[in-house]
C-alpha positions as CSV (number, residue, x, y, z in Angstrom):
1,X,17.8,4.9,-39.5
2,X,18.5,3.5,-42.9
3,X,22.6,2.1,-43.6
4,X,24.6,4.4,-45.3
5,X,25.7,3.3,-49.0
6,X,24.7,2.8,-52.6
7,X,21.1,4.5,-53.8
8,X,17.6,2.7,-52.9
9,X,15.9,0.3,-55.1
10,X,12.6,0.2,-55.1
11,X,10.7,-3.2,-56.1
12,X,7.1,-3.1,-56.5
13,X,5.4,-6.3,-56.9
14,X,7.8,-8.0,-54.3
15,X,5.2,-10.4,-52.9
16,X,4.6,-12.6,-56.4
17,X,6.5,-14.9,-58.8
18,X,9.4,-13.2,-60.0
19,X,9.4,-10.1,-57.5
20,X,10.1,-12.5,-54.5
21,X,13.2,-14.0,-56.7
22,X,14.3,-10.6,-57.5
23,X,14.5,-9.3,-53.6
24,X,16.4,-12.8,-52.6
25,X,18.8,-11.8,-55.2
26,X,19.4,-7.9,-54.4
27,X,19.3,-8.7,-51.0
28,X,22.1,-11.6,-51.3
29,X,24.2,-8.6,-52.8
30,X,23.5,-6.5,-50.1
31,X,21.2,-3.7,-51.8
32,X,19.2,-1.5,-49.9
33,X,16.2,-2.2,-51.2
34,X,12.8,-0.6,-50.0
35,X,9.1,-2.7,-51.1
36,X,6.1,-1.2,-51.7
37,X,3.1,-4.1,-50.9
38,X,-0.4,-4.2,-49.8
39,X,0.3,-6.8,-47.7
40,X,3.7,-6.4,-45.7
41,X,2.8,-8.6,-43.5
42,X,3.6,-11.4,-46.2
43,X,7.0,-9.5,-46.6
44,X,7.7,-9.2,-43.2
45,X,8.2,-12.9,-42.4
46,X,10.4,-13.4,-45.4
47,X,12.6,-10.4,-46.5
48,X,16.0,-9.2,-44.8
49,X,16.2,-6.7,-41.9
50,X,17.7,-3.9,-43.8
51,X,15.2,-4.2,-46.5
52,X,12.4,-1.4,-46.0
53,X,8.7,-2.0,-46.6
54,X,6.0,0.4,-47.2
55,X,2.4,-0.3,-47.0
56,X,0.5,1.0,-49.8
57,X,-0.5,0.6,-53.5
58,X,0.7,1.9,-56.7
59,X,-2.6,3.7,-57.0
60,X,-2.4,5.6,-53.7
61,X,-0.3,8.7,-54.3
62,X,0.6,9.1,-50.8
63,X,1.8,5.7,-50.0
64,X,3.6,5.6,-53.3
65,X,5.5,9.3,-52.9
66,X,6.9,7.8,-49.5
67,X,8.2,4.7,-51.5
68,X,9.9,6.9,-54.4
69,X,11.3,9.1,-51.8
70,X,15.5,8.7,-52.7
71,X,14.6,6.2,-55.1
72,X,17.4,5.9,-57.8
73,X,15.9,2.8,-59.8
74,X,12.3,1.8,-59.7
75,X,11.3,-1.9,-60.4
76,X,7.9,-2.4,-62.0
77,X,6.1,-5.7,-61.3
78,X,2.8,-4.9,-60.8
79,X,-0.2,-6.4,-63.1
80,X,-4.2,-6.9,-62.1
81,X,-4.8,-9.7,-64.5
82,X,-5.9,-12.2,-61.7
83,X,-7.9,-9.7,-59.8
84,X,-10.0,-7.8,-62.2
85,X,-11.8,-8.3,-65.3
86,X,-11.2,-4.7,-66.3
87,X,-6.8,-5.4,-65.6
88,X,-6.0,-3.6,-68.9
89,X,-7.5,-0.7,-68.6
90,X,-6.3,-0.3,-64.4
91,X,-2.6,-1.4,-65.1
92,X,-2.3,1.3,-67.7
93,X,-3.6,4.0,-65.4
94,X,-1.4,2.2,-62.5
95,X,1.7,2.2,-64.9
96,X,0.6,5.8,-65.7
97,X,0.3,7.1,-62.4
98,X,3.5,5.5,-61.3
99,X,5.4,7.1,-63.8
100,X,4.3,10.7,-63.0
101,X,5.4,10.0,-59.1
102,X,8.7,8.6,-60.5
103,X,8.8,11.5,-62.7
104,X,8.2,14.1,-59.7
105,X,10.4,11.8,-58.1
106,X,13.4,12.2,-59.8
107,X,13.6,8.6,-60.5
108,X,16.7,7.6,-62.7
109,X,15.6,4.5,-64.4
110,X,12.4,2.2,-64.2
111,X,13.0,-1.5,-65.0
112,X,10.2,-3.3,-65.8
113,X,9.3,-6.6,-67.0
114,X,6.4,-7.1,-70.0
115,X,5.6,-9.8,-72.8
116,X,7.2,-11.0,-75.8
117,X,4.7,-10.8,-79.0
118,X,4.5,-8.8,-82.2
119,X,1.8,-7.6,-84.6
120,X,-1.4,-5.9,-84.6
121,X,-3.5,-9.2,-83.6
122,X,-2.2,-9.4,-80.1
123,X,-4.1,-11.3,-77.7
124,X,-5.7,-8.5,-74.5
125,X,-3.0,-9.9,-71.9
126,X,-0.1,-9.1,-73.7
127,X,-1.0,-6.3,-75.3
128,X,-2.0,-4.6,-71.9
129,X,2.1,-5.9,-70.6
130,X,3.5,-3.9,-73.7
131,X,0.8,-0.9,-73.1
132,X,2.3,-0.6,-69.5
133,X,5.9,-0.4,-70.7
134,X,4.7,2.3,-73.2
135,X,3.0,4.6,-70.1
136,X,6.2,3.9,-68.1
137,X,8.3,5.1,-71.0
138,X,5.9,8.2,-71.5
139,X,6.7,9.5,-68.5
140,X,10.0,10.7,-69.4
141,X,11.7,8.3,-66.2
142,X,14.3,6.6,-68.5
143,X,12.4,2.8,-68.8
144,X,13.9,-0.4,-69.6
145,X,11.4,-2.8,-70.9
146,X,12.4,-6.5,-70.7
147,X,10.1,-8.5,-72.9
148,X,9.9,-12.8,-72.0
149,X,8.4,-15.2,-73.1
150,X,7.3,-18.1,-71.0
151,X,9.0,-18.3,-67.0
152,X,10.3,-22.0,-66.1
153,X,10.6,-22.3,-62.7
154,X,9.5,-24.1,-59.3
155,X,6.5,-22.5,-58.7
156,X,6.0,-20.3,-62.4
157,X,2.3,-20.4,-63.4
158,X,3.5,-21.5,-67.0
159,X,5.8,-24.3,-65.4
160,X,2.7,-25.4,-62.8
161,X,0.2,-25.3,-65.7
162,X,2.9,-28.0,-67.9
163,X,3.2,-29.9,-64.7
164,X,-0.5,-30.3,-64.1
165,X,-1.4,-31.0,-67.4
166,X,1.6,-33.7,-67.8
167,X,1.2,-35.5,-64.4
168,X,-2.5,-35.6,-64.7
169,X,-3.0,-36.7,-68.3
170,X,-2.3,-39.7,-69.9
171,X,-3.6,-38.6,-73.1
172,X,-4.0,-35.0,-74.0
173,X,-6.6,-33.9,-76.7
174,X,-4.8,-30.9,-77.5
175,X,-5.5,-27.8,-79.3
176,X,-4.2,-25.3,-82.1
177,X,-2.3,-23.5,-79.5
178,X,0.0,-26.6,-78.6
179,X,2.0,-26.3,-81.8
180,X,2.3,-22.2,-80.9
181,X,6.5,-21.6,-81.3
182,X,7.7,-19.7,-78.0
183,X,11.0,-19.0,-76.3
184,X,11.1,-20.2,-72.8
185,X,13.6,-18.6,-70.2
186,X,14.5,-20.0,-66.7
187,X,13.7,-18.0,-64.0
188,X,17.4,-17.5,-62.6
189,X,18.1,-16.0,-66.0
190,X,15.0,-13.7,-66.0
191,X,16.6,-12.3,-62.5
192,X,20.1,-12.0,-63.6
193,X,18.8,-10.0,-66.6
194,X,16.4,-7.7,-63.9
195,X,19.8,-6.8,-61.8
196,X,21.7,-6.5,-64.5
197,X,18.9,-3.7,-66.2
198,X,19.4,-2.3,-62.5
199,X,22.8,-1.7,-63.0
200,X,23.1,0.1,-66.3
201,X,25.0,2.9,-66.9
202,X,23.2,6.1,-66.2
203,X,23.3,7.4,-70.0
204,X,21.9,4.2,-71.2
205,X,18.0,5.8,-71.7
206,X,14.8,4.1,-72.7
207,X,15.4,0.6,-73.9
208,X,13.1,-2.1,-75.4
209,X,15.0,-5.5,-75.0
210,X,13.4,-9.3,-75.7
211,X,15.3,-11.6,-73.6
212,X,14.9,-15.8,-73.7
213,X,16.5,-18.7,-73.9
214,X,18.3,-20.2,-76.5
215,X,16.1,-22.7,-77.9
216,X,12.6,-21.8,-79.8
217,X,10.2,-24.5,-79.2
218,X,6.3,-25.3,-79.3
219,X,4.2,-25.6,-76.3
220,X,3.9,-29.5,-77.1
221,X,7.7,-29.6,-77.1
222,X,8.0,-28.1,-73.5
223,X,5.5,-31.0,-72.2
224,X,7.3,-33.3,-73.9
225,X,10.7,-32.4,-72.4
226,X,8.9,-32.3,-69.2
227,X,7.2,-35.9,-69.2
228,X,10.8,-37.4,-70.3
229,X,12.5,-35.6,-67.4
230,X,9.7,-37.0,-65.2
231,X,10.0,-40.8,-66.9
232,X,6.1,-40.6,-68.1
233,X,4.5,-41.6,-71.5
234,X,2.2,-39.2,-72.8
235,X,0.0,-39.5,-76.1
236,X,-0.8,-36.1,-77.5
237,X,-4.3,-35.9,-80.1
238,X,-4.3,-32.7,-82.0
239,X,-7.8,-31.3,-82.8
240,X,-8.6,-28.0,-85.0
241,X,-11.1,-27.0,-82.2
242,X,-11.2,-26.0,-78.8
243,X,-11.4,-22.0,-78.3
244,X,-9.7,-20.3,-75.5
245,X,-12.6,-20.6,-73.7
246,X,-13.1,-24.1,-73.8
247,X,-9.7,-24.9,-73.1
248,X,-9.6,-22.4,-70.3
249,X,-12.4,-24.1,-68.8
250,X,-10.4,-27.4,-68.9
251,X,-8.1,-26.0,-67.6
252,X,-9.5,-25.0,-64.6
253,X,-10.7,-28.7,-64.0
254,X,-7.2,-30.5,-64.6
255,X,-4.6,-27.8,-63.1
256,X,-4.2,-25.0,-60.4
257,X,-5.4,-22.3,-62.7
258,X,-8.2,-20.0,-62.7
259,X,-10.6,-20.5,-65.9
260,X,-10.5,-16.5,-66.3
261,X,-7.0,-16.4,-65.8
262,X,-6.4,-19.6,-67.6
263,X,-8.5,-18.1,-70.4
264,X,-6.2,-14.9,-70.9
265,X,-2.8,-16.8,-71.1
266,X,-4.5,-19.0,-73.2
267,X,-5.6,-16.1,-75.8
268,X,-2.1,-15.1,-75.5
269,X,-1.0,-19.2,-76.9
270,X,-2.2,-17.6,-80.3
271,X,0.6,-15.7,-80.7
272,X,4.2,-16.8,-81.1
273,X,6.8,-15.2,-78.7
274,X,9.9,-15.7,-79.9
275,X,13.0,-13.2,-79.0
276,X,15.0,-11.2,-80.8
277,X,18.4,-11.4,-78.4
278,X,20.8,-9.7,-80.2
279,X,19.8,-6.2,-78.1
280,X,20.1,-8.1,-75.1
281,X,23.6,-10.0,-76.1
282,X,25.3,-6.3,-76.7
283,X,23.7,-4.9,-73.2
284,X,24.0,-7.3,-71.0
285,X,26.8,-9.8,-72.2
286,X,27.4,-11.4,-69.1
287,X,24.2,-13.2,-69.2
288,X,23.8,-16.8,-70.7
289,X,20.5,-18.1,-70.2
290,X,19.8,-21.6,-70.2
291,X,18.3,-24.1,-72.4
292,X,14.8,-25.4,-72.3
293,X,16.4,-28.9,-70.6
294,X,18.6,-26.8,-68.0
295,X,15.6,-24.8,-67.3
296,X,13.3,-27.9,-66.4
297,X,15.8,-29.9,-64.8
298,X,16.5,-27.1,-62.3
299,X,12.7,-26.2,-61.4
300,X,12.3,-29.8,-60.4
301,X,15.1,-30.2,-58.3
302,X,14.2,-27.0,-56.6
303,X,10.7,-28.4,-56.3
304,X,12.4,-30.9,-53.9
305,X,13.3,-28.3,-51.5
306,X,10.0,-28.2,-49.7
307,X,8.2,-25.6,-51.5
308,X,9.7,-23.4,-54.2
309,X,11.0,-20.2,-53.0
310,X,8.2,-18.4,-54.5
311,X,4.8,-19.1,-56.2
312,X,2.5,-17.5,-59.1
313,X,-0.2,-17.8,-56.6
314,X,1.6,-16.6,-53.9
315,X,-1.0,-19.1,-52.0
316,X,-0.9,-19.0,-47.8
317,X,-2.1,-21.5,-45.4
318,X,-3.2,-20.3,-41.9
319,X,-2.1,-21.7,-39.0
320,X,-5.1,-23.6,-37.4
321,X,-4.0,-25.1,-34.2
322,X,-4.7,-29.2,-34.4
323,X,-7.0,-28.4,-37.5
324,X,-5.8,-29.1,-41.2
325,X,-5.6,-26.8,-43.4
326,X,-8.4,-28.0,-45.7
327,X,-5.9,-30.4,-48.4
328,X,-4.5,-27.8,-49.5
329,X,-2.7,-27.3,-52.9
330,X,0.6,-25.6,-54.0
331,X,0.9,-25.9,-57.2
332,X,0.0,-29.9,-58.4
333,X,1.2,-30.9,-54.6
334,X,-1.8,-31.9,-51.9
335,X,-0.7,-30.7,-48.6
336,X,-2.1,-31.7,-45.4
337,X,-1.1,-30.1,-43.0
338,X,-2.0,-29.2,-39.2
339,X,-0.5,-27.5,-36.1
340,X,-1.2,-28.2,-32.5
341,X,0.1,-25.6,-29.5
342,X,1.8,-27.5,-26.2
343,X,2.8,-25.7,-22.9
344,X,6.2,-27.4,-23.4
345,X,9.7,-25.9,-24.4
346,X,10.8,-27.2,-28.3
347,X,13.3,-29.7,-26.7
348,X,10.6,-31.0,-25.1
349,X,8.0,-31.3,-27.9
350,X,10.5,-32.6,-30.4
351,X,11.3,-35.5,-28.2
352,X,8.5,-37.6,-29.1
353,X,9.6,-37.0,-32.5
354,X,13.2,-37.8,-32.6
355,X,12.0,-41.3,-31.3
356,X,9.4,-42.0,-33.8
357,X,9.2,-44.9,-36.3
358,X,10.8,-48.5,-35.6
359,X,10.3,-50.1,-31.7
360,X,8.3,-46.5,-30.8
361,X,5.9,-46.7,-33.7
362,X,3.8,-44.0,-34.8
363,X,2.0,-42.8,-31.7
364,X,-1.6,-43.5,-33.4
365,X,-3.3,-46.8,-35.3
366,X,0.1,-48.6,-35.1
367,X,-1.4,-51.7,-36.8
368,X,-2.7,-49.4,-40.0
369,X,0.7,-48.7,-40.3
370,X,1.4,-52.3,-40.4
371,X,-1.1,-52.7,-42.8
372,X,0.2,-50.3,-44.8
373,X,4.0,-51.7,-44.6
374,X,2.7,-55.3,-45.8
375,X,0.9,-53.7,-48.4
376,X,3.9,-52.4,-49.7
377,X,6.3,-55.7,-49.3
378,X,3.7,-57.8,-51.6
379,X,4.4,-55.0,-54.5
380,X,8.3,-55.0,-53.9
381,X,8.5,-52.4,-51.5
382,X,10.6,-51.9,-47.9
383,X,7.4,-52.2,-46.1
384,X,8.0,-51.0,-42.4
385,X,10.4,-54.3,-41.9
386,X,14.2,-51.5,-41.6
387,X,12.8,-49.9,-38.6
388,X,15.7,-47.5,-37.3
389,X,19.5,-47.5,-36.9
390,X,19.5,-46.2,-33.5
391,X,16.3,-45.1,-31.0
392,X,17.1,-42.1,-30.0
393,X,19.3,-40.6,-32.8
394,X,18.8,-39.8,-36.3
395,X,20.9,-38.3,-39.1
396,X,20.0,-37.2,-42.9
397,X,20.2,-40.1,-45.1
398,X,19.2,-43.0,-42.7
399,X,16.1,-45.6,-43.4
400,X,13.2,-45.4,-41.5
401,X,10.5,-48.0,-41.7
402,X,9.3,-47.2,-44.9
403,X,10.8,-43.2,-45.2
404,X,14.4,-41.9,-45.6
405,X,15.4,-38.9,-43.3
406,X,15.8,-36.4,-45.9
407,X,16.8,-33.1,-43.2
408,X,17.6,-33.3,-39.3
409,X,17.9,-30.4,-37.4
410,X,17.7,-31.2,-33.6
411,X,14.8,-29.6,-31.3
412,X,13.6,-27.8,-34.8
413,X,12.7,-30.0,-38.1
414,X,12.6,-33.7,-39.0
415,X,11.7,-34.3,-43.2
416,X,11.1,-38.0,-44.0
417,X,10.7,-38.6,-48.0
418,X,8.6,-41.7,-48.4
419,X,10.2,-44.9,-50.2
420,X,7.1,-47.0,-50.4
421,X,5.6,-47.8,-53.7
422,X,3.4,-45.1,-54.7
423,X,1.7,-43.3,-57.7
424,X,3.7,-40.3,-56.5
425,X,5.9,-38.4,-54.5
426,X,5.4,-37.9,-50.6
427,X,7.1,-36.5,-47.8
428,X,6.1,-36.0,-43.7
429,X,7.6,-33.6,-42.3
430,X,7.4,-31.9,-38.5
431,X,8.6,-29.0,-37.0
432,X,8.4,-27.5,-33.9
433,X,9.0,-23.6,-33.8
434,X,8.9,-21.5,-29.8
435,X,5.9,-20.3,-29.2
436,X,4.2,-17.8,-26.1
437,X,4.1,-20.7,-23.4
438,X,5.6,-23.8,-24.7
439,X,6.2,-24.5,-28.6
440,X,4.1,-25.2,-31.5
441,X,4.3,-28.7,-33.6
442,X,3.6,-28.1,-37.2
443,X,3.2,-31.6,-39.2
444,X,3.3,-31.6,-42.5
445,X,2.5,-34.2,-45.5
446,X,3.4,-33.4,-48.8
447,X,2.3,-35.3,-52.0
448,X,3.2,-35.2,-55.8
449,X,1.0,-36.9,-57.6
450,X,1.6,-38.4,-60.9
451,X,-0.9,-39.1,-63.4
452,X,-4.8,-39.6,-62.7
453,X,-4.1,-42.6,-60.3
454,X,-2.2,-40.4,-58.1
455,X,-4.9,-38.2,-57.4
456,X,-7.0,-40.9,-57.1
457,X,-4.6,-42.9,-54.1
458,X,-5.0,-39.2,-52.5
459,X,-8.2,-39.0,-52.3
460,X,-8.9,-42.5,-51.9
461,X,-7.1,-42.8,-48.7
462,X,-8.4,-39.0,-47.5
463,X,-10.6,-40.6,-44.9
464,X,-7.3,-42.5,-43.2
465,X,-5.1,-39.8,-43.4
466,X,-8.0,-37.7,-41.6
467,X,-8.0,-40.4,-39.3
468,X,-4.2,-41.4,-38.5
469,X,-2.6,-37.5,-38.8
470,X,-4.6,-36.4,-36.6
471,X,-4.5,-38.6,-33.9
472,X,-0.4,-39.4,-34.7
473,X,-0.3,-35.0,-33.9
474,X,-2.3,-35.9,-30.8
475,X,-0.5,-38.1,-29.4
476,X,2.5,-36.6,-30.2
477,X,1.6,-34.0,-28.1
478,X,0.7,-35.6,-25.4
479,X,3.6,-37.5,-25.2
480,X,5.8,-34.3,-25.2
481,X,4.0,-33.3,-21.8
482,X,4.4,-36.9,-20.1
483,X,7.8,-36.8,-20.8
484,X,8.0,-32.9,-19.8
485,X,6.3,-33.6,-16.8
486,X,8.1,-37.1,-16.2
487,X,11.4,-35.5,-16.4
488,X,10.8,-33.0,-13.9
489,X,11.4,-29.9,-16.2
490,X,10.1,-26.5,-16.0
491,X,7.3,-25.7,-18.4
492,X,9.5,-24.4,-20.8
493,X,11.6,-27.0,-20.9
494,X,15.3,-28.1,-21.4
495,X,16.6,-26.9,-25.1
496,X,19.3,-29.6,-25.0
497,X,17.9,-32.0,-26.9
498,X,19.2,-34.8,-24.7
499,X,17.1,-37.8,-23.7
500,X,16.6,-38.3,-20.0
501,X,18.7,-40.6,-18.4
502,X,17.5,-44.2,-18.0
503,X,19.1,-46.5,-15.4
């Protein structure tokens, strides 16, 4: 049965970008929230226990009376744009339909989140976000619109798109739409504002509101910001050519997104979105978004937690036992990654782990390694020459051969963040989660390239990594069932995390 307390929120759109933000934050209040998702598997794995999910679509009235059922506030995140060609025309008769059920309902309030942009030569994607907030509206369900411009955030589609272009480019022959004056807002701040929209006074009615930061800047500008957080040079070429289409194209070869995607937002770089904030400033005064800096400087130190919370793509990577999964990408980062099943408890399969690096070695082609580490001495590196404080202990912080422990958490995770000299980023990280039978070992490497030579040292050295992660997994494992076996233990193992004892 559900807890007693306040009335149910219900957020649609829960699975992407903003959505998955907005449920972290409700649910760190303690809502009771209820999500209505295709896919509630994805939801499952990541949501809070009170928080109720419905299978179903906005389109399917009986899936979507069930989640209006004791509604009080509806949140609207829903758009097609990356699955149909014909998204305007279905988000307004999903945004219509929706608020006929909220209607019937008895729905107080609707929040929903749209597009900055004025004038009667509005590009189709944003003109479709504003035609949504109209049908919503229409309905007679009391509808606050919040209007933003562009997102920053770990993860955002307009922050991955900066990134890519940045990181990748060395020179950038850049359109018309470059110079385009918009009003970015952080994503923290877009979230604040959605809660705060959820918590306006009953009387308040339909509401139109532009929210953004407080700077107004060009598209140019916001790269530029970027690359001198980053510490890169970047030469920009304006040219009077280059439609949408062509760019979008580009696009598509250079970052993560789509060319029919890419073209859209890029139709939309035509028009400037710039906020009028003084609505917002008298509703919500508690809000104080920050700057374009702040913004940046947060999404990429939340980039290096892992993966960012949430992400535009709202990309997956199945779980392929001793397989990779393919080089994957999230966002600009190349991820391989791979999993391998062992009839062992987790004490017993992170053994092997704990102990890697320094007089162990790395289970597999010990003398590439080697390689490797010299390679990085004759360019002023650390090389593989620190080894490791102690063999059987570790603690966040500590060298190791060439990596830094960057998390420890016995029996369960070990991150190393690489500090050889490389065109990029890179972490390695395992983890070992329980599993029917024994445990699974996930393995992990992460990289963040920077600039075309980055993505040239990944792929260049594909073939080895094929090669050494593999077989450093394989071994792995099999040394977790020696020792297993070796110690004596039951096939589940010990979960003390202790070393046997050695006379």
């Amino acid at each position: 049965m559900p807890a007693a307390g306040p009335p149910r929120i219900l957020v649609t759109g829960a699975t992407g970008y903003v959505g998955g933000r907005l449920v972290a934050a409700l649910e760190h209040q303690g809502r009771r929230l209820r999500c209505l998702t295709r896919r509630p598997e994805t939801l499952e794995a990541r949501t809070a226990d009170t928080t109720e999910i419905v299978a179903g679509d906005v389109r399917d009235p009986a899936s979507l009376d069930a989640a209006l059922e004791g509604v009080r506030v509806a949140v609207y995140l829903v758009h097609s744009m990356g699955r149909s060609r014909e998204y305007r025309r279905e988000d307004a008769i999903a945004a219509r339909d929706f608020g006929m059920a909220a209607a019937k309902a008895g729905v107080g309030r609707i929040v929903y989140l749209g597009g900055l942009g004025q004038g009667e030569g509005l590009s189709p994607h944003l003109a479709s976000r504003q035609e949504v907030g109209r049908e919503l509206a229409a309905s007679g369900v009391p509808t606050v619109e919040l209007r933003s411009s562009v997102v920053i955030g770990s993860g955002s589609l307009s922050f991955e798109l900066v990134r890519a272009l940045v990181d990748r480019l060395p020179a950038m022959v850049t359109p018309r739409w470059v110079a385009t004056r918009t009003q970015p807002i952080a994503i923290e701040d877009v979230t604040e504002y959605l809660v705060a929209a959820i918590d306006l006074p009953d009387d308040t009615g339909s509401q139109v509101v532009e929210i953004g930061g407080p700077d107004r800047v060009s598209y140019g500008d916001l790269m530029r910001e970027y690359a001198r957080q980053r510490g890169l040079r970047r030469v920009m070429l304006p040219v009077p050519v280059l439609t949408p289409r062509l760019s979008s194209l580009w696009l598509g070869l250079v970052t993560p997104v789509y060319a029919r995607v890419g073209r859209e937002l890029l139709e939309g770089l035509r028009n400037e979105t710039v906020a009028d904030r003084r609505q917002a400033e008298a509703l919500f005064p508690s809000v104080r978004p920050r700057s374009v800096r702040e913004a940046i400087a947060r999404a990429l130190a939340n980039e290096d937690h892992a993966f960012a919370q949430t992400r535009w793509s709202d990309a997956r990577l199945p779980v392929t036992a001793g397989r990779p999964y393919g080089g994957a990408r999230h966002g600009t980062r190349l991820v391989d990654a791979r999993a391998r099943r062992v009839p062992v408890g987790p004490a017993d399969a992170f053994a092997p782990i704990r102990r890697i690096g320094g007089d162990t070695g790395w289970y597999f082609a010990n003398f590439l390694w080697r390689i490797r580490g010299a390679m990085d001495l004759a360019v002023g590196g650390p090389g593989m020459r620190r080894g490791r404080r102690d063999p059987e202990r570790l603690a966040p912080g500590e060298a190791l051969d060439c990596w830094r422990v960057e998390e420890y958490d016995p029996d369960r995770i070990l991150r190393l963040r690489a500090e050889m000299r490389l065109p990029g980023r890179a972490w390695l990280q395992f983890e070992v989660r329980p599993a029917a039978g024994g445990a699974t070992i996930h393995q992990t490497a992460v990289f963040d390239p920077v600039g075309l030579l980055g993505l040239a040292y990944w792929y260049g050295i594909w073939p080895i990594h094929e090669l050494v992660f593999a077989g450093m997994l394989r071994r792995i494992g099999e040394a977790a069932v020696r020792g297993a076996r070796g110690a004596g233990r039951t096939r589940h193992g010990s979960r003390s995390g202790r070393p046997p004892a050695s006379g």
